[in-house]
N, C-alpha and C positions, 0 to 999 in steps of 0.2 A: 378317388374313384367311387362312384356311386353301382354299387349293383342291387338291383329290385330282385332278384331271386336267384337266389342256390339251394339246388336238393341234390341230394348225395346215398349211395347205397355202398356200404363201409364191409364188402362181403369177404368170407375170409381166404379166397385168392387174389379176389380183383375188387377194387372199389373204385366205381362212377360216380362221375359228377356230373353235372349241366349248371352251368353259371348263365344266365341269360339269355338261354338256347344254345352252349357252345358246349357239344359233349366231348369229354376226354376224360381216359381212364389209366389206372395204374394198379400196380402188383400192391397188395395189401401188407408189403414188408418194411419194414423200418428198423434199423440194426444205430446202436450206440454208442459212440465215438468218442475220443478226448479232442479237445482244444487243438494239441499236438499233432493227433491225424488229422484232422480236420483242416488245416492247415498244409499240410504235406499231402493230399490227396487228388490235387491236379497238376501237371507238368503244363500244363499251355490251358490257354481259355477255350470255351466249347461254344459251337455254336448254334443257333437256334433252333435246328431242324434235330441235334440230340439234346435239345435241352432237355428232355422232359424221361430221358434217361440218366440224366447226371444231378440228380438232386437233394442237395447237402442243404439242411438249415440250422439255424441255430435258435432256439425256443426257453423263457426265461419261464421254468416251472418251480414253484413254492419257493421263488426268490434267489436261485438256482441257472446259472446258465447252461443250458444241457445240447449239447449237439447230434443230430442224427443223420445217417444214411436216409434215405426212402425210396421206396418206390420199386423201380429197377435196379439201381444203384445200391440198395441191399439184399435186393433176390439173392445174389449169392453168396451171400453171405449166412449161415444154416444157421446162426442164432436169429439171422433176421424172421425166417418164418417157425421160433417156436408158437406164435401164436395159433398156427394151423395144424398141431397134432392135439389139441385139445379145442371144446369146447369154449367159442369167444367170448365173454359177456361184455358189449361193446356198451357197455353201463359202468363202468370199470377200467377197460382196457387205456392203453397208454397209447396203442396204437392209432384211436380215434381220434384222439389232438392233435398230434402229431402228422398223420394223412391228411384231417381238413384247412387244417394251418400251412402245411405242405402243396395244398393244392390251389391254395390263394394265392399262396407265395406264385408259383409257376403261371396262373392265368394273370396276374399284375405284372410278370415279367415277358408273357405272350402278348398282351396287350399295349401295352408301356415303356415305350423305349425310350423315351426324354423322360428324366429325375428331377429337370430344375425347375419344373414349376408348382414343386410339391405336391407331387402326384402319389405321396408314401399314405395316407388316408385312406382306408376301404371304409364305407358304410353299407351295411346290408340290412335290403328294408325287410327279406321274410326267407328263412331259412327252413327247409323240412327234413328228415331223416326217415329211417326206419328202423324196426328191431324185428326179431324173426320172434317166432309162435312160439317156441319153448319159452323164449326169454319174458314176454310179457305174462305168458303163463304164471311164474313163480309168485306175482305177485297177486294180492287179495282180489286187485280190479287192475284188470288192463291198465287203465289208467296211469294209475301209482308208475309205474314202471315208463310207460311211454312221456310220461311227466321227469319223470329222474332223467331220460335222456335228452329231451329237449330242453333241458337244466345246463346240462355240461357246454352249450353253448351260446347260453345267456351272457351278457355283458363284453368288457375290453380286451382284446389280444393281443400280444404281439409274438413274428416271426421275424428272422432276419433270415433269406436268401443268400447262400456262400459260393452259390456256382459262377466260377471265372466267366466275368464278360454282361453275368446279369446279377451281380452283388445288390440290393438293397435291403433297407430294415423297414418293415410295414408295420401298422398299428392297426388294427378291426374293431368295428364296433358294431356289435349285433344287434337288433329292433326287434325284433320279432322269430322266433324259434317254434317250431312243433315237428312231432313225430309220431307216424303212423305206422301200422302191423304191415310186414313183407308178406307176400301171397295175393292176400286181400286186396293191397293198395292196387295189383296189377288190373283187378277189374275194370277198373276206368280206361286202359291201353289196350282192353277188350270191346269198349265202345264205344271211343272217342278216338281221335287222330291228335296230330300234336298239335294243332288251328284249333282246338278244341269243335271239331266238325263230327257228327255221330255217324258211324261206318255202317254202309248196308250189310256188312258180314255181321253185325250186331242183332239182326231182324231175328235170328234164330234161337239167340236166347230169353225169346221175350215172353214164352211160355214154358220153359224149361230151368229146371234147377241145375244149376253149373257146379262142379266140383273142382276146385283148385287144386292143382298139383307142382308146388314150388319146390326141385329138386337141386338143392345147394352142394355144397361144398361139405359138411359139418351135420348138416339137416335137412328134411324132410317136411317141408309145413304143406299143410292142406287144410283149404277153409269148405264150407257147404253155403255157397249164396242161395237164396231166395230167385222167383223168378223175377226175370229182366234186369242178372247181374246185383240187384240188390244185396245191400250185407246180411250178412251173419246172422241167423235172428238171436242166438244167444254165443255166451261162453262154448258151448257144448258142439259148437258147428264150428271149432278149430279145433286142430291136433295139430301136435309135434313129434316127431319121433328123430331120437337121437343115439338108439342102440344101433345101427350100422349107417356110415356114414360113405363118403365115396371116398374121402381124403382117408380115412382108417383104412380102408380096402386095401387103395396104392399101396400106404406103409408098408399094412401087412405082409403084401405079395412083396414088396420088395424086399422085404428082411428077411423073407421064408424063402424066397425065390430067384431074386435076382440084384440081392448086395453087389455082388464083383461089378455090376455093369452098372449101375445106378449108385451114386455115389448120394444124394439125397430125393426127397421127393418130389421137390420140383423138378429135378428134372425127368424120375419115371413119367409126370402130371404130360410134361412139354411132348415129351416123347411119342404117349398114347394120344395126344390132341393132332401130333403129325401125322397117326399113320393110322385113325381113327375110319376115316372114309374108306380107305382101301381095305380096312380088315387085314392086313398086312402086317404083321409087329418085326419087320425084319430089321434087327440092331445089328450096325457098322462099326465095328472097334476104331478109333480116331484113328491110332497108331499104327497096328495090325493091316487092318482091312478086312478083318477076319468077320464074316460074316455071318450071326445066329438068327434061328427061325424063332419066338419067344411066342407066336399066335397061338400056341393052343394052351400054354398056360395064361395068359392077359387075358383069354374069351371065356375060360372057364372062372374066370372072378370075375368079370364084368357083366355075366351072362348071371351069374348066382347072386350078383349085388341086383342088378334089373329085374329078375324075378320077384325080389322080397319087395321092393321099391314098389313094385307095378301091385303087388298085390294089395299091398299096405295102400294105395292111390284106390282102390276099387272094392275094399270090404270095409274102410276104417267107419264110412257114414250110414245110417239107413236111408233108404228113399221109399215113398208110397209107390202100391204095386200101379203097374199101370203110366207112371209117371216116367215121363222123357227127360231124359238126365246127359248131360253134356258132362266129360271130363276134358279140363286143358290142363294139358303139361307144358310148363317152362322150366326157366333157370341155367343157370351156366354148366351146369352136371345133364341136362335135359340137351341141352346142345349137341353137346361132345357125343352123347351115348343113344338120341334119337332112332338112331336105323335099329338098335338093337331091342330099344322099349315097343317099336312098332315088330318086330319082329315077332317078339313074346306076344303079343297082343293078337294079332294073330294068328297066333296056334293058340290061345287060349280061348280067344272070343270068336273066331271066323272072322273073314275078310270084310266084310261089311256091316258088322257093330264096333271092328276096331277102325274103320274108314270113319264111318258117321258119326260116331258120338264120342270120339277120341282125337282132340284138336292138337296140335305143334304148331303153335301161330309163328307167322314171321318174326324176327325180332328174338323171340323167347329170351336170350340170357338179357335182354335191357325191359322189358315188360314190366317188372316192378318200379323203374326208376323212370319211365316212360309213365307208370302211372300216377308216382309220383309228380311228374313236370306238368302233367294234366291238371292235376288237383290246385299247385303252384298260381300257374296261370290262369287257373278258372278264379281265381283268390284274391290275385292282383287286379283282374278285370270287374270284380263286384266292388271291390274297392274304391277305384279308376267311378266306378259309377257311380259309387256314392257320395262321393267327392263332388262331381261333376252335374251329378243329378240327371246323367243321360243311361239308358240301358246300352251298355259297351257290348255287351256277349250277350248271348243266352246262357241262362246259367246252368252246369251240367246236374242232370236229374237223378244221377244214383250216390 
């Protein structure tokens, strides 16, 4: 199996892929198994419409046969998400291998259903990731760091696939790797489509400095583009802010608040993303039927987490007086809590500077990984041209 491009966004609930335009995404969990269970963890074969809930592989680490849960398949399992009450550094993490080895594993098993023609080969011609703004922070120069993680998937892999019905052992061999800063990257998914076609909604920021507001799971990144979406002019037009987080919040409130009923944090996370629209937090005892009203403690932390959020979005940068300044807000925490940041936004700003220069683009929790696919395939096509010696694309300008 030949694939030309996979970029991937490894976030610490949920992590996206697009393998060759084909997006699919999974729970950022991965939980550690014996041989033994591993073995004993299916009663019949599964098949393909839950495959990508039942994902068991086997991954041979520093010579090491090591077997895991992922995905869905260890969501519930509470060791599977220690990696989401702290701090990830996906420079590091074990979870990172394991998810993008896991996720080849499942699209060679989506895509390939006959084995006999030695179809166990992936070649990948150009791989990209991201790391978020604290994480390249740490280091002397962006670089340094964004280089360390486009490191971790250079060269040979293998996985073996254990899920009944789609068992194989694959080999990967990577060409080319890079990784770019989360926030930032989303600029391109702000003025380009995925045909790599430049959006009339783009026309607006062609004189205006745009301010990023990447609201995660863990963190807070926010970059200061230049006009017409352009990057960053230095170091000093990104922040990170990692003192209050959304996932710290949940814990909190659950362990101060509502332990008996929330047994770990995904499931507070699942809870508040069901009954988020309606502003409604009314919890159903399974057993009981016993009915509790939880909305006026859930709004009174979700309301004091979006206050700090929005504030820290709208003081962190300066702007010259006079000058037209756009803020978009994304991110998978931007989703979920939307009505509540336009809420605050207007009692603090009035209805019509938080209307016009305060965007929620379609999309928002895939925007980064969308700008990612943008960059991908503008990459492949200069490529393709050079090659060929014909101008494939127009090439994208920011």
């Amino acid at each position: 199996m030949n694939i030309t491009r996979m970029v991937t966004d490894f976030g610490n609930s949920i992590s996206q892929i697009i393998i060759d335009g084909y997006y699919f995404e999974m729970p950022s969990s991965i939980y550690e198994i014996t041989e033994k269970e591993a073995k004993g963890l299916f009663a019949e074969s599964v098949d393909a419409e839950n495959l990508i809930q039942q994902l068991v592989v086997k991954i041979p680490i520093d010579g090491a046969e090591r077997y895991f849960k992922v995905g869905e398949k260890a969501k519930a399992d509470i060791l599977g998400n220690t990696h989401i009450n702290k701090l990830h550094d996906k420079t590091e993490s074990l979870n990172i291998p394991v998810i993008f080895l896991t996720s080849l594993a499942f699209y060679h098993a989506y895509k390939v259903k006959d084995l006999k023609n030695n179809n166990s080969n992936i070649v990948i011609e150009y791989f990209s990731t991201m790391l978020p703004t604290w994480l390249v922070k740490k280091a002397n120069r962006f670089s340094e760091m964004l280089e360390k993680m486009a490191k971790r998937f250079e060269g040979e892999f293998e996985v073996e696939l254990l899920t009944p019905n789609f068992e194989r052992s694959l080999k990967i061999h990577m060409k080319d790797t890079t990784c770019r800063v989360e926030g930032e990257t989303a600029r391109y998914a702000l003025k380009y489509d995925l045909e790599l076609n430049k959006l009339e909604s783009a026309n607006k920021f062609d004189h205006a400095i745009t301010a990023i507001n990447d609201l995660g799971g863990q963190t807070q990144d926010l970059s200061k583009l230049r006009k017409g979406l352009k990057k960053p002019a230095s170091a000093d037009d990104f922040a990170s802010f990692t003192d209050q987080s959304y996932l710290k919040m949940l814990e909190k409130l659950r362990t101060t608040k509502l332990m008996t009923h929330f047994n770990d944090l995904r499931s507070l996370e699942a809870f508040i993303y069901e009954k988020v629209k309606s502003k409604k937090y009314n919890y159903v005892d399974p057993t009981t039927r016993k009915e509790t009203d939880f909305t006026d403690v859930i709004e009174e932390h979700i309301r004091e987490f979006v206050k700090v959020a929005i504030q820290k979005a709208i003081t962190t940068f300066t702007f010259p007086s006079g000058q037209t300044v756009f803020f978009v807000h994304f991110g998978g925490v931007t989703e979920v809590l939307q009505d509540y940041m336009k809420e605050y936004l207007v009692k603090e700003l009035g209805e019509e500077i938080a209307s016009e220069h305060h965007i929620f683009p379609p999309d928002m929790r895939k925007l980064n990984i969308y700008g990612l696919e943008i960059v991908a395939k503008d990459e492949m096509h200069k490529r393709r041209s050079n090659d060929h010696e014909v101008n494939v694309h127009e090439e994208i300008s920011i």
